[in-house]
Every structure is written in C-alpha cells, then in structure tokens.
OpenMM code with the backbone's topology and positions (N, CA, C; nanometers):
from openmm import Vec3, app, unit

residues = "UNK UNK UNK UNK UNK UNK UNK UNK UNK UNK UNK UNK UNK UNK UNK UNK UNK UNK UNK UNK UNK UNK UNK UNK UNK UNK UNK UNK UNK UNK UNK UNK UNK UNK UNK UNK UNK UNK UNK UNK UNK UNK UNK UNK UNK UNK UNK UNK UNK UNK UNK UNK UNK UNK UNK UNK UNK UNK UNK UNK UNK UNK UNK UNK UNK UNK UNK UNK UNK UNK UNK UNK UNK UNK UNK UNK UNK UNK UNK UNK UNK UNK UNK UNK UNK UNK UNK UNK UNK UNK UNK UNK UNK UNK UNK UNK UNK UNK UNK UNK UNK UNK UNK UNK UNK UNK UNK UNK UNK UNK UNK UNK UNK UNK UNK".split()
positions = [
    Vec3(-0.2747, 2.0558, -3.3475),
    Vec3(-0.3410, 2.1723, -3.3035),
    Vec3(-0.4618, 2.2064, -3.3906),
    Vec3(-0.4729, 2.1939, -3.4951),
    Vec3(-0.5755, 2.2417, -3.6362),
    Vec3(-0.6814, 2.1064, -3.5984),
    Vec3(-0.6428, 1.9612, -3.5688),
    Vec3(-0.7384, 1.9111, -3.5815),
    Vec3(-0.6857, 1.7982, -3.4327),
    Vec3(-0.7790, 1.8815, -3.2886),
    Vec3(-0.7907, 1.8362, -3.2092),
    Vec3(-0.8447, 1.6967, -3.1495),
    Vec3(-0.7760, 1.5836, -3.0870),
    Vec3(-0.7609, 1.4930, -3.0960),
    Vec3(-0.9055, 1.4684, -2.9569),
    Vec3(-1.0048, 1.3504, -3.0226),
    Vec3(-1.1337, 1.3531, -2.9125),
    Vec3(-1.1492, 1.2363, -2.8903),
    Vec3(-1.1724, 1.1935, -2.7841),
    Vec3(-1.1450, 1.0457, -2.7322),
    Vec3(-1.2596, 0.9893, -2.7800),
    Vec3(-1.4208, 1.0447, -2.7538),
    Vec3(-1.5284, 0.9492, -2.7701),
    Vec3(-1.5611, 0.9460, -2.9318),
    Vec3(-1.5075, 0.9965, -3.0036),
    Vec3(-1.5436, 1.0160, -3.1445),
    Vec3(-1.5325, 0.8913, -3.2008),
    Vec3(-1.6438, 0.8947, -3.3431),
    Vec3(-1.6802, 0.7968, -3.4288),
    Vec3(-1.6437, 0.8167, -3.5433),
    Vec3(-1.5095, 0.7841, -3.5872),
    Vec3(-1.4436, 0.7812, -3.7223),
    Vec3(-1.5659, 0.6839, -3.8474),
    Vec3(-1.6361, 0.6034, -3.8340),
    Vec3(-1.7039, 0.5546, -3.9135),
    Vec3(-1.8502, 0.5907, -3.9421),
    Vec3(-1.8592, 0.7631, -3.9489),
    Vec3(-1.9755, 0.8056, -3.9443),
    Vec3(-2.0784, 0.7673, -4.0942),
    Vec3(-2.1818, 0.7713, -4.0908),
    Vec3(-2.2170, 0.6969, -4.2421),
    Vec3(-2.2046, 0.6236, -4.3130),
    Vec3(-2.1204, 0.5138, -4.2654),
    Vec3(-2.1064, 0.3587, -4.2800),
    Vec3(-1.9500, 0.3679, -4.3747),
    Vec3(-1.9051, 0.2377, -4.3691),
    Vec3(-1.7773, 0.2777, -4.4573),
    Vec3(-1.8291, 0.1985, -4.6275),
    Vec3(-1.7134, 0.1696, -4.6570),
    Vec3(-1.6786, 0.1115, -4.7918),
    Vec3(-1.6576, -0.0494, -4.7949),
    Vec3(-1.7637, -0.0880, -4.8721),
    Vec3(-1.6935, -0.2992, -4.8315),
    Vec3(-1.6402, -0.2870, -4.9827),
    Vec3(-1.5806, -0.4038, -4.9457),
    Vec3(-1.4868, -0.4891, -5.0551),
    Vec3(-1.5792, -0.5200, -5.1709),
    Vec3(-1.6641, -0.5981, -5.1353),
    Vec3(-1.7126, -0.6440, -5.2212),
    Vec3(-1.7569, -0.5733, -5.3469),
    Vec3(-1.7312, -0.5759, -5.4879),
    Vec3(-1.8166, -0.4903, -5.5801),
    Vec3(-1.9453, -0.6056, -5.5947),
    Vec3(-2.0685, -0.5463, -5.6441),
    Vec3(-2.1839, -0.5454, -5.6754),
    Vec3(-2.1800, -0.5565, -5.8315),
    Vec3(-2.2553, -0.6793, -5.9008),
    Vec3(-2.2176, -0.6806, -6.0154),
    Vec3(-2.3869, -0.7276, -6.0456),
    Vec3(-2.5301, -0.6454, -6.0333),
    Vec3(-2.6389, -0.6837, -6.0366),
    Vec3(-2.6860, -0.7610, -6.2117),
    Vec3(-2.6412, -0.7051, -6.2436),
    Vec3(-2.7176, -0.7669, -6.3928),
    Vec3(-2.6301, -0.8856, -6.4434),
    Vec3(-2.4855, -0.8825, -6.4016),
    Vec3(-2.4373, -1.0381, -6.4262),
    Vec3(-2.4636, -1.1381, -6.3431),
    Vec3(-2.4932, -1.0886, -6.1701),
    Vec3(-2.5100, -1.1910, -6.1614),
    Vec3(-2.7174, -1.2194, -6.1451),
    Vec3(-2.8136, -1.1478, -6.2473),
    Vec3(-2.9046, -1.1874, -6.3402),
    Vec3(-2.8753, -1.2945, -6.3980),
    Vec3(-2.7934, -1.2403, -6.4668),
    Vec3(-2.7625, -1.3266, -6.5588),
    Vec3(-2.7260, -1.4847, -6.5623),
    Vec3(-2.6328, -1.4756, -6.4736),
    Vec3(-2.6233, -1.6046, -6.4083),
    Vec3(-2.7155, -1.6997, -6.3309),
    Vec3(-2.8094, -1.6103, -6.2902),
    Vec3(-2.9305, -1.6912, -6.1951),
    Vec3(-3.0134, -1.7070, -6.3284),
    Vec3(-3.0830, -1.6370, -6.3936),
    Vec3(-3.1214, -1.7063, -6.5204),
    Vec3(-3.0518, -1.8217, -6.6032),
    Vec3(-2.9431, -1.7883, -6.6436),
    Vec3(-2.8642, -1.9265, -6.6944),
    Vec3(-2.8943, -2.0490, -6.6342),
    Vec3(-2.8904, -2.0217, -6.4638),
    Vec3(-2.9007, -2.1703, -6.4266),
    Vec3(-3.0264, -2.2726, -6.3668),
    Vec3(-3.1243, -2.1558, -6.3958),
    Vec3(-3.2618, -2.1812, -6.3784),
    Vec3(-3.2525, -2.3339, -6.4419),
    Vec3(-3.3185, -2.3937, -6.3309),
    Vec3(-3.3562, -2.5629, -6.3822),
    Vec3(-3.4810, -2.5744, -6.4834),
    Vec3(-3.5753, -2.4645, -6.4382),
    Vec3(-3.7549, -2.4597, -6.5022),
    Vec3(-3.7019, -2.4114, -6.6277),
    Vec3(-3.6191, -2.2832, -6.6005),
    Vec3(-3.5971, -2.2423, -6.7699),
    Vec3(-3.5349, -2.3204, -6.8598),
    Vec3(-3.4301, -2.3924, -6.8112),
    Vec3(-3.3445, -2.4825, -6.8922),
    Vec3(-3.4671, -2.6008, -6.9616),
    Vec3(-3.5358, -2.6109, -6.8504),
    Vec3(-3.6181, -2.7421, -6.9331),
    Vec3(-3.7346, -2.6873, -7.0358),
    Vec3(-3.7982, -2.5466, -7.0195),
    Vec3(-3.8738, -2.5579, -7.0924),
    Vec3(-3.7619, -2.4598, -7.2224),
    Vec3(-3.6760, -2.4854, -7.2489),
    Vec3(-3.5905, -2.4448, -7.3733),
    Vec3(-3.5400, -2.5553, -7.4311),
    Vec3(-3.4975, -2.7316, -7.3162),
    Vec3(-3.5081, -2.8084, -7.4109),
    Vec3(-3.6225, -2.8794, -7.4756),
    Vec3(-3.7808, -2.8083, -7.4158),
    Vec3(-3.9064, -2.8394, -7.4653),
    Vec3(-3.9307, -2.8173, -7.5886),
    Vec3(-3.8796, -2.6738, -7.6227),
    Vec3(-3.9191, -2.6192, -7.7449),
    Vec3(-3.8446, -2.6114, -7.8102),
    Vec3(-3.7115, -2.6478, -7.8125),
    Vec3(-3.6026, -2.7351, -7.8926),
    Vec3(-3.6594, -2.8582, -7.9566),
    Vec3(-3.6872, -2.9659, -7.8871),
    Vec3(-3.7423, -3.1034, -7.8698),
    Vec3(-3.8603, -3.0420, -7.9726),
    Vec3(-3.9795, -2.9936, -7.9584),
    Vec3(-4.0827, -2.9932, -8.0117),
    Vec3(-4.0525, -2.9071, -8.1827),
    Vec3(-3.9958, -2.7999, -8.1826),
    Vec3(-3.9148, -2.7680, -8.2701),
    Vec3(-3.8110, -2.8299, -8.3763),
    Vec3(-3.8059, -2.9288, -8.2848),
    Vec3(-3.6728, -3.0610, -8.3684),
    Vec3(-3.8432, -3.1662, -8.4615),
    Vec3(-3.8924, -3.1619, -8.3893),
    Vec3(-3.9839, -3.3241, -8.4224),
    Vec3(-4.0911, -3.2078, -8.5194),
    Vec3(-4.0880, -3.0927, -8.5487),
    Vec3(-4.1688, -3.0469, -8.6578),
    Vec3(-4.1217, -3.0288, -8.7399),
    Vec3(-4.0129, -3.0170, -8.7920),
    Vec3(-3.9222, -3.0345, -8.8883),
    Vec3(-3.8695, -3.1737, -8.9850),
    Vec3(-3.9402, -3.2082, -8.8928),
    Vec3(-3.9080, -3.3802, -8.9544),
    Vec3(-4.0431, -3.4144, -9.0167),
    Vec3(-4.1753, -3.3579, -8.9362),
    Vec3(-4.2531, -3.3605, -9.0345),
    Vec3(-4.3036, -3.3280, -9.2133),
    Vec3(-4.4058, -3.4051, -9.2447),
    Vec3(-4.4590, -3.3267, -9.3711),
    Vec3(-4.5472, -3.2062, -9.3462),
    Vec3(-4.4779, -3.1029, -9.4618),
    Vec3(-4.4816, -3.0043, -9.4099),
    Vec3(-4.6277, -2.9506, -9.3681),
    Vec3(-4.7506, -3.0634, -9.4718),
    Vec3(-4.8866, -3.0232, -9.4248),
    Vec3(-4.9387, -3.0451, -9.2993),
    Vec3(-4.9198, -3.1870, -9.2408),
    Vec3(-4.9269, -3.1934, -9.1077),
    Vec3(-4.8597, -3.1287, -8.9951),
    Vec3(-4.6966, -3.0424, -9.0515),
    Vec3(-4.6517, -2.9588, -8.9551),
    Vec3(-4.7282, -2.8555, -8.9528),
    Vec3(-4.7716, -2.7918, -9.0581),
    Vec3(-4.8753, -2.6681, -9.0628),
    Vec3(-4.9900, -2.6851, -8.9425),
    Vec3(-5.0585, -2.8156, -9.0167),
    Vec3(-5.1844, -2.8492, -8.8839),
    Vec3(-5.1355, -2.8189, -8.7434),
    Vec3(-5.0545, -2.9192, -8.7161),
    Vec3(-5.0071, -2.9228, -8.6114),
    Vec3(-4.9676, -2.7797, -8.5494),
    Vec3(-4.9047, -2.6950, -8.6141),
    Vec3(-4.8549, -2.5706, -8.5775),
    Vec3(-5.0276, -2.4769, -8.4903),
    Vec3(-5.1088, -2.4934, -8.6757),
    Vec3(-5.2332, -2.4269, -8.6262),
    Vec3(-5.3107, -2.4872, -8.5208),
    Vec3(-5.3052, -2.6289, -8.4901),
    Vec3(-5.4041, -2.6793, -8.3746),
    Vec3(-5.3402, -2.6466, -8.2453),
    Vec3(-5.2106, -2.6626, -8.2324),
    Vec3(-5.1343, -2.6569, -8.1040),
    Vec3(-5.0900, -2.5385, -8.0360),
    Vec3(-5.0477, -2.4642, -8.1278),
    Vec3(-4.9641, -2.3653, -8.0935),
    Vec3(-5.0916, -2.1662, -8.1335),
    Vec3(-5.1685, -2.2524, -8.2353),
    Vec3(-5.2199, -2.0443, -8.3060),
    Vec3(-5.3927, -2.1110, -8.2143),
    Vec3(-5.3556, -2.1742, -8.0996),
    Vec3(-5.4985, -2.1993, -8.0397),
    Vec3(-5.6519, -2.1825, -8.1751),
    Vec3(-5.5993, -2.2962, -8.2422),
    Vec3(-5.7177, -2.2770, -8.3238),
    Vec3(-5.8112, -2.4720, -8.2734),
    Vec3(-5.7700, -2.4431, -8.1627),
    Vec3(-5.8075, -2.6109, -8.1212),
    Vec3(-5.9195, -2.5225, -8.0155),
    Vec3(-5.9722, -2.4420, -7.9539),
    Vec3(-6.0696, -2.3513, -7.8824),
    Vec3(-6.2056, -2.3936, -8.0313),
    Vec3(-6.1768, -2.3791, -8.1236),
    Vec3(-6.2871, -2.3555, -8.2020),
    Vec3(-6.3143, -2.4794, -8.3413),
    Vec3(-6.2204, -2.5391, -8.3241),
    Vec3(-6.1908, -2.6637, -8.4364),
    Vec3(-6.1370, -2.8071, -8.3989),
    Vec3(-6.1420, -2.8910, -8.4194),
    Vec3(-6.1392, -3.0352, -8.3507),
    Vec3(-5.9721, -3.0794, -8.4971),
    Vec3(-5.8727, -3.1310, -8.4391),
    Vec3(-5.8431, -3.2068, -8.4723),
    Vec3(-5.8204, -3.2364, -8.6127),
    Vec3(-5.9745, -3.3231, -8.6356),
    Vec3(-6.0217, -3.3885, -8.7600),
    Vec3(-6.0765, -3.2791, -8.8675),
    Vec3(-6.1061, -3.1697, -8.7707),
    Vec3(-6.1908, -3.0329, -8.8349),
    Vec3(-6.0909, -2.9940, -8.9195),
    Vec3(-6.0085, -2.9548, -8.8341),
    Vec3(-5.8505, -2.9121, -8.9125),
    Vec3(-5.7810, -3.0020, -9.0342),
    Vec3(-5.8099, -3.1125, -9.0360),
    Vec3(-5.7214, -3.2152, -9.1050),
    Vec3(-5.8329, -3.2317, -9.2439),
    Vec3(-5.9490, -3.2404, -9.2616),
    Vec3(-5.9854, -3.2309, -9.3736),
    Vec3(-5.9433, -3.1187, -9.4258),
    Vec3(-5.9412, -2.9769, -9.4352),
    Vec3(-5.8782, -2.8613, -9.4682),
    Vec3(-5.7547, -2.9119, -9.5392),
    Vec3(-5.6505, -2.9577, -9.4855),
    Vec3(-5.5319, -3.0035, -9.5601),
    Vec3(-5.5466, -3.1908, -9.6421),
    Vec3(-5.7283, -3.2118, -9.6616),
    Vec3(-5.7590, -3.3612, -9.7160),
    Vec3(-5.6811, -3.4759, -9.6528),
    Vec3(-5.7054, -3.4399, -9.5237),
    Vec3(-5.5745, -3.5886, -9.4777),
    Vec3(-5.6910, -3.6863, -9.4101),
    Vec3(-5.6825, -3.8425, -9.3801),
    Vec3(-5.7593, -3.9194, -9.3591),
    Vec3(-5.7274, -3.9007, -9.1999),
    Vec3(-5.8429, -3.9612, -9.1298),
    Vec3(-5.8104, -3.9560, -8.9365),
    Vec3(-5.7026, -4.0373, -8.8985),
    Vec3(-5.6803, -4.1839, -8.9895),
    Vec3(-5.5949, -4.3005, -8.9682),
    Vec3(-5.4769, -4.2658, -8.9487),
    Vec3(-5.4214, -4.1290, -9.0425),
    Vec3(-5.2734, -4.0939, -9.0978),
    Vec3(-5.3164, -3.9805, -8.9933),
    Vec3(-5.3232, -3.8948, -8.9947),
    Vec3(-5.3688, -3.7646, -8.9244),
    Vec3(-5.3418, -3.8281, -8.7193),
    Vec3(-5.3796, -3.9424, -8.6689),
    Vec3(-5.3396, -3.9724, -8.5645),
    Vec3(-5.2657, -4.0699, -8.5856),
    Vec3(-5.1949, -4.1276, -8.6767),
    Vec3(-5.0608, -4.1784, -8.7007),
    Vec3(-4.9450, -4.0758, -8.6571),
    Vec3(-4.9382, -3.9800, -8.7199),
    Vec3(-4.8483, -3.9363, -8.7039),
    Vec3(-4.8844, -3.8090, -8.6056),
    Vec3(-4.9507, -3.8055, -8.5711),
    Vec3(-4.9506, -3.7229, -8.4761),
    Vec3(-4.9006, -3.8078, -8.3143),
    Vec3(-4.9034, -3.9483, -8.2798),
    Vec3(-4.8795, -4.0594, -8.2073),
    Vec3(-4.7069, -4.0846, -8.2463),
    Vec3(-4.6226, -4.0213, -8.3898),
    Vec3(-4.4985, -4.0074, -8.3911),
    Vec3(-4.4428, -3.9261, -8.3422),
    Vec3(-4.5182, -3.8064, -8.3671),
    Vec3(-4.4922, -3.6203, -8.3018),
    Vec3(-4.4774, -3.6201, -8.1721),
    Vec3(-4.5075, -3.6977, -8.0735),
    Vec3(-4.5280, -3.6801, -7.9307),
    Vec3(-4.4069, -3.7677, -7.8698),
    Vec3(-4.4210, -3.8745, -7.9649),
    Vec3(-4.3131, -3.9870, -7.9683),
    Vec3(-4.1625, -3.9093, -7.9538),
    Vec3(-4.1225, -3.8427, -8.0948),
    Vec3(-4.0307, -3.8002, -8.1073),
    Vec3(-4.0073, -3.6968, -8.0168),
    Vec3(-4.0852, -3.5960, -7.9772),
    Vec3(-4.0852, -3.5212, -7.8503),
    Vec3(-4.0008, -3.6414, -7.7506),
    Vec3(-4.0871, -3.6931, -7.6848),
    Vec3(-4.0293, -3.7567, -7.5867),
    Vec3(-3.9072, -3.7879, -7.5881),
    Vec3(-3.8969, -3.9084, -7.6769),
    Vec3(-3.7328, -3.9305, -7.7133),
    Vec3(-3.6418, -3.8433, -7.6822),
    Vec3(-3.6664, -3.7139, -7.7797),
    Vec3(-3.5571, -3.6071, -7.7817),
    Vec3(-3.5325, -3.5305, -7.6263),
    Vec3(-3.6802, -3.5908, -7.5395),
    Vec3(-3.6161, -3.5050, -7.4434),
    Vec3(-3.5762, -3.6408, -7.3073),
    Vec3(-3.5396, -3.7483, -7.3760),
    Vec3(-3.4540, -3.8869, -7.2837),
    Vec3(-3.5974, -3.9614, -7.2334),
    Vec3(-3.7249, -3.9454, -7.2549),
    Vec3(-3.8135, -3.9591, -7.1462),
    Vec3(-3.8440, -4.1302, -7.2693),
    Vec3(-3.7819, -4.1880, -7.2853),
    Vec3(-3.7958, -4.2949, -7.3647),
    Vec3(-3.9577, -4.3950, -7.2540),
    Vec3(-3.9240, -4.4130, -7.1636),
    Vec3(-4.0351, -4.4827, -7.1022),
    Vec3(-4.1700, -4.4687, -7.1177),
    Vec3(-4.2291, -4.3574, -7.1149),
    Vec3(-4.3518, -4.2795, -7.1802),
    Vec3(-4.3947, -4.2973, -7.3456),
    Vec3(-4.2835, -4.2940, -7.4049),
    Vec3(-4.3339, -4.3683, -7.5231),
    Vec3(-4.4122, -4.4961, -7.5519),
    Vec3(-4.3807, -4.5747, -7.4099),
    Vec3(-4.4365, -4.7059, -7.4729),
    Vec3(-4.6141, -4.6939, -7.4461),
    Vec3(-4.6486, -4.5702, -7.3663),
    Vec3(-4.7821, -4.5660, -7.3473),
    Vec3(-4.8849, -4.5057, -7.4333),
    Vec3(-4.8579, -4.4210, -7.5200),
    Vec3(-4.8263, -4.3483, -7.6665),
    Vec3(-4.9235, -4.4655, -7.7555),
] * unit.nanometer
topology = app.Topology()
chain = topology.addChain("A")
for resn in residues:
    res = topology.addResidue(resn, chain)
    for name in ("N", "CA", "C"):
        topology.addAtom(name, app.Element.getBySymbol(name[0]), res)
C-alpha cells in the first residue's frame, strides 16, 4: 500500500553498479612497465652507462661532454680531445671500442663488424 506497485516503471534509473573495480594508476603502471620503446631505450642507457665505466676516466669525461652536455654544436671531436692532450689515433681508438661495447651489451653483435 505505501509503495504502489507500477507496471511500466524503470527500476534502473541512472545506470546501475558494474563489477568491475577501476584500478587507473596500476593499471599505468603496468602499460608503462611493458612498453617495448621504453624497455629498449632503458636497456640503451644501461648499455651506454655500462661501456663508460669501463672507460679511462679522461676519455669518459670527453665522451660525456661531446655526447651527452651537447658541447659537439660548438667543438669537433678532436677540439675536445686536445683539452684532455689525447692524440686523434687513441681518441678514435677508443671511441670505435665505446660504440663496440654499446652494441655488444645490447646483443646487436653483427654491427660491430662494420665499426
């Protein structure tokens, strides 16, 4: 009697409730984790990170400043390498190891032999 019974009525006014919970930032998280682009450029700078460490530490310096603090816009190379007195012979010696060992570390062994 209090709550009269209506044939055409819509019990699901304003949508209902789903099951599912919503979990937005884990599953972020997870789509980042499994990023293929991200994964590779983290074992890039792993890899490149691994093979400067193995260097001497003056040519890691160079290397740091030519490659990475863009001081290669305004200085060559060789420009850079007298600064730390190194000869061109040794200076693209081992800079022809640096790229080397990159590779390696990241499986791409075939590319080395063109190096």
């Amino acid at each position: 009697m209090k709550n009269p019974f209506v044939v055409d009525r819509d019990e699901n006014i304003g949508g209902g409730k789903s099951n599912k919970i919503t979990k937005a930032i884990e599953n972020y998280v997870i789509t980042v984790d499994e990023d293929k682009a991200l994964q590779s450029l983290k074992q890039q700078k792993e890899s490149i990170n691994e093979a400067l460490t193995v260097l001497n530490p003056d040519i890691s310096m160079l290397f740091k400043r030519y490659y990475f603090n863009n001081e290669a816009r305004y200085k060559t190379l060789q420009g850079l390498a007298t600064e730390y007195h190194l000869s061109k012979s040794l200076l693209y010696k081992e800079r022809d190891m640096f790229f080397k060992d990159i590779l390696k570390s990241m499986d791409l062994y075939y590319l080395c032999k063109k190096i």
